[in-house]
C-alpha positions in Angstrom: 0.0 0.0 0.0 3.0 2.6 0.4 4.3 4.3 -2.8 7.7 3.3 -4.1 10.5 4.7 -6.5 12.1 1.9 -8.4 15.8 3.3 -9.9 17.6 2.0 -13.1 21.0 2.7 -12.7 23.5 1.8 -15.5 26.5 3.1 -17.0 27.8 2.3 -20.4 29.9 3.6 -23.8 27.8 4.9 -25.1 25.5 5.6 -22.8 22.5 3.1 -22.8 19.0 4.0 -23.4 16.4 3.4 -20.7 13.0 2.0 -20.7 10.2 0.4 -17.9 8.3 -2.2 -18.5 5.2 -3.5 -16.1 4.6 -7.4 -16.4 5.3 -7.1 -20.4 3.7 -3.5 -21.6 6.3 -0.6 -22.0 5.4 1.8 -19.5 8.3 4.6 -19.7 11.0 6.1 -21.7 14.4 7.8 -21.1 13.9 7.5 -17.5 15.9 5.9 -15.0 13.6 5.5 -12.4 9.8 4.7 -11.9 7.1 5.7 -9.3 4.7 2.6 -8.3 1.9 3.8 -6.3 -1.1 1.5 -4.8 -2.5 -0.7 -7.5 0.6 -1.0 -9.7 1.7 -4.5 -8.8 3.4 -6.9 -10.9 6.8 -7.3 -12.4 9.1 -4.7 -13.3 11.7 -4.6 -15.6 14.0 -2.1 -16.5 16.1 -2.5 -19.9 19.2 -0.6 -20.7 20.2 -0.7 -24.6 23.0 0.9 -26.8 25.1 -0.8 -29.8 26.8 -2.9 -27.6 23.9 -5.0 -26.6 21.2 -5.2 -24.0 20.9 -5.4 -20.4 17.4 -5.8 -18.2 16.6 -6.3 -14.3 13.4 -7.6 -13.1 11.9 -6.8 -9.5 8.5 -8.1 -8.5 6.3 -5.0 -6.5 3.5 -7.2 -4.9 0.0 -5.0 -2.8 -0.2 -5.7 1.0 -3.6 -7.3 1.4 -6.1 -5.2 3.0 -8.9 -5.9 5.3 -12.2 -4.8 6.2 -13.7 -4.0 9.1 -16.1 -6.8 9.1 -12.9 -9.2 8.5 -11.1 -7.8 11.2 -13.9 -8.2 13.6 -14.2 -11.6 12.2 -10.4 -12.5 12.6 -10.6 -11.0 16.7 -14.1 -13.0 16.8 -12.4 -16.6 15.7 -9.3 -15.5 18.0 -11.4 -14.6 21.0 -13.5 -18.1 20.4 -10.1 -20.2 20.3 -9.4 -18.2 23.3 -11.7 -19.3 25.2 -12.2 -22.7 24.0 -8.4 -23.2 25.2 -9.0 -21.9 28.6 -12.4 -24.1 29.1 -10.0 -27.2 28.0 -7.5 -26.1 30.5 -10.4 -25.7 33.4 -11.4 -28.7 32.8 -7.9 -30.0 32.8 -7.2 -28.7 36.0 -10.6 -29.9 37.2 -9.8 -33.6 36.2 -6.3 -33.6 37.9 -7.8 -32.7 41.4 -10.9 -35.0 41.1 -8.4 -37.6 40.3 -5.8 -36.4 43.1 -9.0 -36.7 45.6 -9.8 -40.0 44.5 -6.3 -41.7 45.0 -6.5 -39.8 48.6 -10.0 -41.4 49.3 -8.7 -44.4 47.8 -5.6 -44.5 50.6 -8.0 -43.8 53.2 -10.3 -46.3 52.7 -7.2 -48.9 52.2 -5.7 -48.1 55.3 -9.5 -48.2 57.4 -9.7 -51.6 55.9 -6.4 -52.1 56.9 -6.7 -51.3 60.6 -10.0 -52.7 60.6 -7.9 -56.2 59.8 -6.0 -55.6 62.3 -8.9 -55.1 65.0 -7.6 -50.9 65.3 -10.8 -48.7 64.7 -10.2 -45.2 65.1 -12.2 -44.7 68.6 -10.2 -47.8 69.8 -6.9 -46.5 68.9 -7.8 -43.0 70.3 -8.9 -44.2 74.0 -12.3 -43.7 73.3 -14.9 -46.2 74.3 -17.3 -47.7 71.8 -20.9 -47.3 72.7 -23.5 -50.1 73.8 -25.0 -52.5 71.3 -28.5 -52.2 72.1 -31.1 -55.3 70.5 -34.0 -54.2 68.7 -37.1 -55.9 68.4 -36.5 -57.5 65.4 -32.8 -59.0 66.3 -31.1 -56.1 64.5 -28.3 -54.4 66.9 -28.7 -50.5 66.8 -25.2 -49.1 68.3 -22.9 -45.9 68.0 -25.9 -43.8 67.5 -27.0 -41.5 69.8 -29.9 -42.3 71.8 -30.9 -41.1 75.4 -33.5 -42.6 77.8 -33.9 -45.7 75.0 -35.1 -43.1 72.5 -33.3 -41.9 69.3 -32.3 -38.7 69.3 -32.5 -35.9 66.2 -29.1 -36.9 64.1 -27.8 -34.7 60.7 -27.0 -36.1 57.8 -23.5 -35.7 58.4 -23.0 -37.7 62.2 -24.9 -40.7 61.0 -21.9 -41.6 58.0 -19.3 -43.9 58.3 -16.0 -42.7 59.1 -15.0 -43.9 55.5 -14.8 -41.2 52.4 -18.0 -41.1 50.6 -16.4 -43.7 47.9 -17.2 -46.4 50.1 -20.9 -47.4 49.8 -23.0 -46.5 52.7 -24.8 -49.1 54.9 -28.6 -49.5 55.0 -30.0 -47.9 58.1 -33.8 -49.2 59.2 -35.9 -45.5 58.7 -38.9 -45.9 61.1 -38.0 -48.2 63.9 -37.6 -47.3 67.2 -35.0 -49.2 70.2 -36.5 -50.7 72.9 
């Protein structure tokens, strides 16, 4: 897109007669330069002649492309959407490494409760505490470590009435609506 001067310079006995040519088509005379402004691409070729013979140079002038507006925004719009697509895929990257890096911790947990369960050490038991009374229920079942007072259950969240084991494990079946005796 920027204007350009293109210079013959030659030197000969006698001196050599000048003349531009663009892609083919004589373009100038006795001149030993040329001005190429926007829209003048193609091939250049200056040709210096006297008795003696002939001499030419070729240079190739070639347009910088140009863009709109609406294929710049289009360019930034494809950019910004690769953007983002690359950060969602590292997100979920990142994601997917710490679910993993919990699951081999849960994992390890679990093995080494089964471990010390093996080996007869539960966590109460190897803290000093006591385990709480079994207590029978009507139907055989034995309803211990829960918290009961008077021989009636007492309000429990969600959260006291899992096992000490991550939530991998699977959890045990609790009887809903029965009360101790």
């Amino acid at each position: 897109g920027t204007p350009l001067t293109l210079y013959c310079s030659v030197e000969g006995s006698p001196p050599p007669t000048i003349a531009w040519f663009l892609n083919g088509v004589l373009i100038d005379e006795a001149v030993d330069e040329v001005y190429v402004t926007d829209g003048s691409a193609g091939v250049y070729t200056c040709k210096a002649t006297n008795m003696l013979g002939t001499a030419e140079q070729e240079v190739i002038v070639e347009n910088q492309p140009s863009y709109s507006g609406g294929e710049i925004f289009l360019i930034l719009l494809i950019t910004a959407f690769l953007l983002v697509v690359v950060v969602v895929m590292l997100l979920i990257l990142v994601r997917r490494n710490e679910l993993e890096r919990r699951m081999k911790e849960a994992r390890a947990k679990d093995e080494l409760l089964l471990e010390n369960e093996k080996r007869g050490n539960t966590p109460s038991a190897s803290q000093g505490q006591t385990m709480p009374p079994v207590t029978p229920l009507e139907n055989g079942d034995e309803l211990g470590a829960l918290p009961y007072n008077n021989g009636k259950l007492q309000d429990v969240s969600e959260a006291e009435c899992q096992t000490p084991r991550s939530i991998l494990s699977p959890r045990p079946q609790t009887p809903l609506s029965q009360n101790p005796v």
